[in-house]
Residue frames as qw, qx, qy, qz and C-alpha x, y, z in Angstrom:
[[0.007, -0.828, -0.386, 0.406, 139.11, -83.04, 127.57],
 [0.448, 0.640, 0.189, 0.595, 139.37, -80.44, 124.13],
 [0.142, 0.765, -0.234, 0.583, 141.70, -77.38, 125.48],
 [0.726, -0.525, -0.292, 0.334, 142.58, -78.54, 128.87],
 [0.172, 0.849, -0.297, 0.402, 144.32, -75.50, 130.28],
 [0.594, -0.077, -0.687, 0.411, 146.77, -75.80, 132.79],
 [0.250, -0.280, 0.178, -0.910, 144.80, -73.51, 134.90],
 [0.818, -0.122, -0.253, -0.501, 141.80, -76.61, 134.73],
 [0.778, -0.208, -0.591, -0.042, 143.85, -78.71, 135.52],
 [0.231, 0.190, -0.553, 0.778, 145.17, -76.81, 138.45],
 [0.573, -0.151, 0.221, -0.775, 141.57, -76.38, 139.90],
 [0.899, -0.052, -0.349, -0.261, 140.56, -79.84, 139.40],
 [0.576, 0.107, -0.646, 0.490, 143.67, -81.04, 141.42],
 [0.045, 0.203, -0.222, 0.953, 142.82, -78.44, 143.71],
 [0.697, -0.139, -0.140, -0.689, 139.55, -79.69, 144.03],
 [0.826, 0.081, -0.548, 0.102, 140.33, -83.06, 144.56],
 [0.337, 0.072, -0.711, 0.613, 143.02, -82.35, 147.17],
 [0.377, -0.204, 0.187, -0.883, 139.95, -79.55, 149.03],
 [0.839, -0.123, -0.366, -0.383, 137.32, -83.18, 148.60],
 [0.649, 0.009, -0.705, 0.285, 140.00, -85.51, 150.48],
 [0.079, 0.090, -0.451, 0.884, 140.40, -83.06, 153.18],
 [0.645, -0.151, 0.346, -0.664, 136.75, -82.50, 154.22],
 [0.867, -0.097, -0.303, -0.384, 136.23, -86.28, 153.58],
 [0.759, 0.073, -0.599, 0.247, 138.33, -86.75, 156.28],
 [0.383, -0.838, -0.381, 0.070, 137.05, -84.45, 158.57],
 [0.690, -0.020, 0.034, 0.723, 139.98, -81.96, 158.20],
 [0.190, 0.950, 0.202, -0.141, 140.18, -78.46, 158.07],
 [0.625, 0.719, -0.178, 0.248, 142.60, -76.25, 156.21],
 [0.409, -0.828, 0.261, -0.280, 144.45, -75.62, 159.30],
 [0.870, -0.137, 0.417, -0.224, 144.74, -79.06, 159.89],
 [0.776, 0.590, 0.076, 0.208, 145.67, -79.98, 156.61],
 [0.531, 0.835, -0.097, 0.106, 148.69, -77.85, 157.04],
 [0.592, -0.621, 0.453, -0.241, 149.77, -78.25, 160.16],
 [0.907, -0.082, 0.404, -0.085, 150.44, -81.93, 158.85],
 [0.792, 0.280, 0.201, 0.504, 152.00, -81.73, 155.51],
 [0.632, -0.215, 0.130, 0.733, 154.24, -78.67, 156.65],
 [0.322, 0.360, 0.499, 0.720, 152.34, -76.31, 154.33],
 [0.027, -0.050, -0.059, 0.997, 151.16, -72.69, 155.12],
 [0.277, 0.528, 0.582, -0.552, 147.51, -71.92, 155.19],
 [0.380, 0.681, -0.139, -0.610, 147.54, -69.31, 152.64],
 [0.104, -0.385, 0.876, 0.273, 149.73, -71.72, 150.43],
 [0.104, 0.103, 0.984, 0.097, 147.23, -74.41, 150.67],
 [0.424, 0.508, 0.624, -0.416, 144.69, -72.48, 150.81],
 [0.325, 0.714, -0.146, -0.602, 145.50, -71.16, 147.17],
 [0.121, 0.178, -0.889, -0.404, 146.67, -74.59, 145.54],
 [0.327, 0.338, 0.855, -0.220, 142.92, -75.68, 146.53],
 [0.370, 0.823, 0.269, -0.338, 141.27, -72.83, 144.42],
 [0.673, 0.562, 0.342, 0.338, 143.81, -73.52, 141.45],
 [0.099, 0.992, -0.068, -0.036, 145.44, -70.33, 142.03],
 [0.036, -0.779, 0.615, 0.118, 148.97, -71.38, 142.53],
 [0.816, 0.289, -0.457, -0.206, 150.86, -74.31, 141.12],
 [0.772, -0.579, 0.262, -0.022, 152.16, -77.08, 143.29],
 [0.306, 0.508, -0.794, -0.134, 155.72, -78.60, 142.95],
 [0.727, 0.000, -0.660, -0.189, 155.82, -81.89, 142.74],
 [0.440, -0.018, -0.630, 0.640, 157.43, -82.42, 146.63],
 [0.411, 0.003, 0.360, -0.838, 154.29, -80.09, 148.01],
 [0.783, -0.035, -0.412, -0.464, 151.62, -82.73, 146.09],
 [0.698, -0.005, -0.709, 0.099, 153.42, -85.58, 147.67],
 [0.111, 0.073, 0.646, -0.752, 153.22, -83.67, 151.45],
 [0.597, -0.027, 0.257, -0.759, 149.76, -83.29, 151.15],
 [0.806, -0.049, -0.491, -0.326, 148.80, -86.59, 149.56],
 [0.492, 0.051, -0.767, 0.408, 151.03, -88.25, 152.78],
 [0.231, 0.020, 0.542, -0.808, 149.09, -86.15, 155.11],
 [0.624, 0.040, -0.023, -0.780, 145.84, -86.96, 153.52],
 [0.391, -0.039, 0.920, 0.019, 147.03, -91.05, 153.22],
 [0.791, 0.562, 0.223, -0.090, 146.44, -90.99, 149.61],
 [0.665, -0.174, 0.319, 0.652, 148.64, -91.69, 146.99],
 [0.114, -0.418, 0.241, 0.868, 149.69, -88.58, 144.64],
 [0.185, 0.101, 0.922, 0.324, 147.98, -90.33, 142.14],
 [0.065, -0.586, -0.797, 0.135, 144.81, -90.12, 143.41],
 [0.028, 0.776, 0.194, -0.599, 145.10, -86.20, 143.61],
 [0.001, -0.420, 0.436, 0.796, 146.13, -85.62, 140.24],
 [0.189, -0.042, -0.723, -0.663, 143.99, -87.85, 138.33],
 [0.587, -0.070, 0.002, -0.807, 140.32, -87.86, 137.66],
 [0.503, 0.079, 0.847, -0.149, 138.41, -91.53, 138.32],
 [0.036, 0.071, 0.704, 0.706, 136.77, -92.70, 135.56],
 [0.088, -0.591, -0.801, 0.008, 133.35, -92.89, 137.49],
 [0.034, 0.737, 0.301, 0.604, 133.55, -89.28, 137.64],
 [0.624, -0.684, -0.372, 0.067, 134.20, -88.99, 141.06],
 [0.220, 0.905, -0.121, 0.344, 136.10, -86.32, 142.71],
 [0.570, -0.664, 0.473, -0.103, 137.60, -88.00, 145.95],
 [0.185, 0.538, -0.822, -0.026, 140.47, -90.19, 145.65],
 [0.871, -0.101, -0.444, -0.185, 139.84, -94.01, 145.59],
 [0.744, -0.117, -0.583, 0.306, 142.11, -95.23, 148.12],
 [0.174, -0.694, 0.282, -0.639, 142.08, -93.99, 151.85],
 [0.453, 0.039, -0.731, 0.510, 144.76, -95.56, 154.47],
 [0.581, -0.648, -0.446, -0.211, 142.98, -96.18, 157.30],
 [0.492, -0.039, -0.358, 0.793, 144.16, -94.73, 160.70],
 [0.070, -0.966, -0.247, -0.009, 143.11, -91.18, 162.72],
 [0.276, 0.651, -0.157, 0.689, 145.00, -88.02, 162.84],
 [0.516, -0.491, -0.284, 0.641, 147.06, -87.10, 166.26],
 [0.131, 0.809, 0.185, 0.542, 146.89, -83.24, 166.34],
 [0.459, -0.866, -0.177, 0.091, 147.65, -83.18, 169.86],
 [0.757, -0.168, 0.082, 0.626, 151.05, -81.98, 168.83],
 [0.069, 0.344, 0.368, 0.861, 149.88, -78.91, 166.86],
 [0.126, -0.797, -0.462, -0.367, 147.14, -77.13, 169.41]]
């Protein structure tokens, strides 16, 4: 991609991680509750606004049962969700 900023690619990750999450029927809440991460936090590395360290990617990719991988890079088919997704449901009843 000619100029990639790191702003792009911070929304595109950010996009990606926002795609796993509703394709797993998550909400942000949810989502954070699990990998440990504020709302606001998560809700601002989805819209690209803040950068993630490397040890916040890898909580959320473990909560979402993908690998890091999968959130940082694009598929070649163009697709925006992550190829692999560990099978299993989400216990919440520990978090309502």
């Amino acid at each position: 991609m000619p100029h990639d900023t790191d702003q792009d690619r911070l929304i595109r990750t950010g996009g990606r991680i926002r795609a796993a999450r509703g394709a797993r029927g998550l909400n942000l809440h949810e989502l954070a509750r699990l990998s440990g991460i504020s709302t606001s936090a998560l809700s601002l590395i989805e819209t690209g606004q803040r950068d993630l360290r490397l040890t916040t990617l890898c909580r959320i990719a473990a909560a979402l049962r993908v690998s890091a991988g999968d959130l940082l890079e694009e598929r070649e088919d163009g697709a925006s969700q992550p190829a692999a997704v560990r099978p299993g449901g989400y216990d919440l009843g520990d978090y309502t």
